[in-house]
N, C-alpha and C positions, 0 to 999 in steps of 0.2 A: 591688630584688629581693635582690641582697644582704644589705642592710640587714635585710630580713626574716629572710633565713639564717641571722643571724647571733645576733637576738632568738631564732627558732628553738630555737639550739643552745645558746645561754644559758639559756633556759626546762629545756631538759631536762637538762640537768645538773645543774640546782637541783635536779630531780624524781630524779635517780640515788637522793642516800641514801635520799629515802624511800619508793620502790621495792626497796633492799636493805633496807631494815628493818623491809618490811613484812612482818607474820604474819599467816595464814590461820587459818582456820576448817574446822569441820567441817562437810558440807552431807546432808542426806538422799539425792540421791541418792550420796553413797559407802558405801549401804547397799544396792546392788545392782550386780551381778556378770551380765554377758554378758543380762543381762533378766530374769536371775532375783534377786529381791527377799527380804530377810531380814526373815520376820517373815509370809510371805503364802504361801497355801497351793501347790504345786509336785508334779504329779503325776508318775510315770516321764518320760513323754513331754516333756512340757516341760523338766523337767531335761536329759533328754536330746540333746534341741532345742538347747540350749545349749553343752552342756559335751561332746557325742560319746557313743557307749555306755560304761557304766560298765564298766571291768575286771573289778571284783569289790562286795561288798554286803555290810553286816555290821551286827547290830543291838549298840548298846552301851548300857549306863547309865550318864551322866553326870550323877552330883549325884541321883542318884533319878529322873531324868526317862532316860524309854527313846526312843534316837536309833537311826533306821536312816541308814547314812552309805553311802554310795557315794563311790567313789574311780576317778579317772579320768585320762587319760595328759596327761603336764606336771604331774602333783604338783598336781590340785586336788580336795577331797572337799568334799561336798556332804551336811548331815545334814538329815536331816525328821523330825520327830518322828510318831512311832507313833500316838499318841493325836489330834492335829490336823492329819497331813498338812501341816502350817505348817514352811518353811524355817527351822531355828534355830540353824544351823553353817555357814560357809562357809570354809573352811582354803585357803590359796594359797599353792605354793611354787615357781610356775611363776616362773622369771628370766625370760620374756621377759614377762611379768603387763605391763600399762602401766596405772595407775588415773588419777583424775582427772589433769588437767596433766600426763598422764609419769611420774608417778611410780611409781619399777618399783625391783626390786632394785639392791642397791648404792645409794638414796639418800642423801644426806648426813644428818645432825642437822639442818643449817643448811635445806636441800632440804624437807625435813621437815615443820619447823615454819613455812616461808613456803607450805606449801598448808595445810598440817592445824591449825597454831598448837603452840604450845611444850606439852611436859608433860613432867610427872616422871615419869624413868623406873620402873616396878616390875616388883618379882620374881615372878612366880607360874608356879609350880610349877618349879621351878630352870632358867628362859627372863628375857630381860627382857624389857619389853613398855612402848610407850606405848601408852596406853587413852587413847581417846577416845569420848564417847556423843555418842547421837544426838541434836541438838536436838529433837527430835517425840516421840519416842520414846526416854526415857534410860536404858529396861532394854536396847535394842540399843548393843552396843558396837563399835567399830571397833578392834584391837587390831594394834599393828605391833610385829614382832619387831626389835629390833637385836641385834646382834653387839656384843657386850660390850668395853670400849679404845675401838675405833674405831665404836661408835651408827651402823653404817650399819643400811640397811633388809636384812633377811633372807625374811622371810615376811609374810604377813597371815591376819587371823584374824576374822570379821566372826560373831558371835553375840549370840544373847540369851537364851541358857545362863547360868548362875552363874559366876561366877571362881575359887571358892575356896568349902570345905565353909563357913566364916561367913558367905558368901553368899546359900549356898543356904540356912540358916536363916533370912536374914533375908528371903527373899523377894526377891532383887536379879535381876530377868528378867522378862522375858513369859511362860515356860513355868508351867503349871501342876506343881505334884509329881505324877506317876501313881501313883506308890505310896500319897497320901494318897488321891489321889483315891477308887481303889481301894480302900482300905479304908473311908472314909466311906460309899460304896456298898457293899457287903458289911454295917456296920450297918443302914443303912434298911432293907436287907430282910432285916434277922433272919438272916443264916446264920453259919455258921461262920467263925470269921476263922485265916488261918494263919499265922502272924508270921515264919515263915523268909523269907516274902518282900519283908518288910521289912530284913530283912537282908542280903539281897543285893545290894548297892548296889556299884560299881565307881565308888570316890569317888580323888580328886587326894589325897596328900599332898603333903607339900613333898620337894624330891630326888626325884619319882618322876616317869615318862613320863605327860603329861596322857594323860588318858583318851580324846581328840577323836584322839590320832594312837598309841593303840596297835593 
């Protein structure tokens, strides 16, 4: 019996470093929040269901696509698109949040990348952020805020919204544009078209408050 213990204890210690050096991956379900799912459609009620009654309600345009966002108590908003009823924002800045494995505010870099897997950090909209996509689905993104020096975990951000106005040019998302939409319809049936409303788009530049949390 010993003798086993002791193979045992030798076996696992061989197994330490590569258990510390292993990295993770991103999985589809870390594309859904309390049972509400990014990407699939989320009525009042079921939101509600979820997340507690909304505080307050506010429609935005992000990238030309029109988001009604609802915000609600522990700092978590919740956007649906206007056009599809389909979940396409999910902002989290609740500290006690726990995602797959624990992982909550204050995670490490190291913490990080042994559930999620490593990435480079980037800048958008003066945040930094590792992005991660969804193996199924690669226009939904998983987005973790670090705090700049010390790469801990600050917030999360799980959409399949654009990142950036070159984004949204190039088509990077599941959302339709409403505004083309909109105007494509408006030709087929011959009427008049008004171009101011194309102009009103409430877009991200760089240095300014993303559009998801003004």
């Amino acid at each position: 019996m010993r003798r086993f213990l002791e193979v045992l204890v030798f076996l696992l210690f061989l197994g330490l470093p590569l258990t510390a050096g292993a990295e993770g991956r991103v999985l589809p379900e870390d594309f859904v929040v309390r049972g509400v799912t990014l990407g699939e459609a989320a009525d009042d009620a079921a939101i509600e269901k979820a997340f507690g009654a909304p505080l307050f309600d506010t429609e935005k345009s992000v990238f030309g696509i029109r988001v009604k966002y609802y915000t609600f108590k522990k700092k978590f908003s919740v956007g649906v698109s206007v056009s599809t009823g389909k979940v396409v924002d999910i902002v989290i800045e609740d500290h006690d949040y726990a995602a797959r494995d624990g992982v909550r505010y204050g995670a490490t870099p190291h913490r990080i990348a042994a559930v999620y897997g490593k990435k480079d950090r980037e800048q958008i909209a003066g945040l930094t952020w590792n992005v991660y996509r969804n193996p199924e689905k690669p226009g939904q993104k998983l987005m973790i805020e670090v705090e700049p020096g010390t790469w801990i975990l600050s917030s999360w951000r799980l959409t399949s919204l654009p990142l950036t106005e070159e984004d949204a040019d190039l088509g990077d998302g599941e959302e339709e544009d409403w505004q083309s939409a909109d105007f494509n319809a408006q030709v087929l049936e011959g009427k008049d078209i008004d171009m101011s409303a194309l102009k009103d788009r409430d877009e991200t530049e760089k240095g300014t408050t993303p559009p998801w949390k003004r």
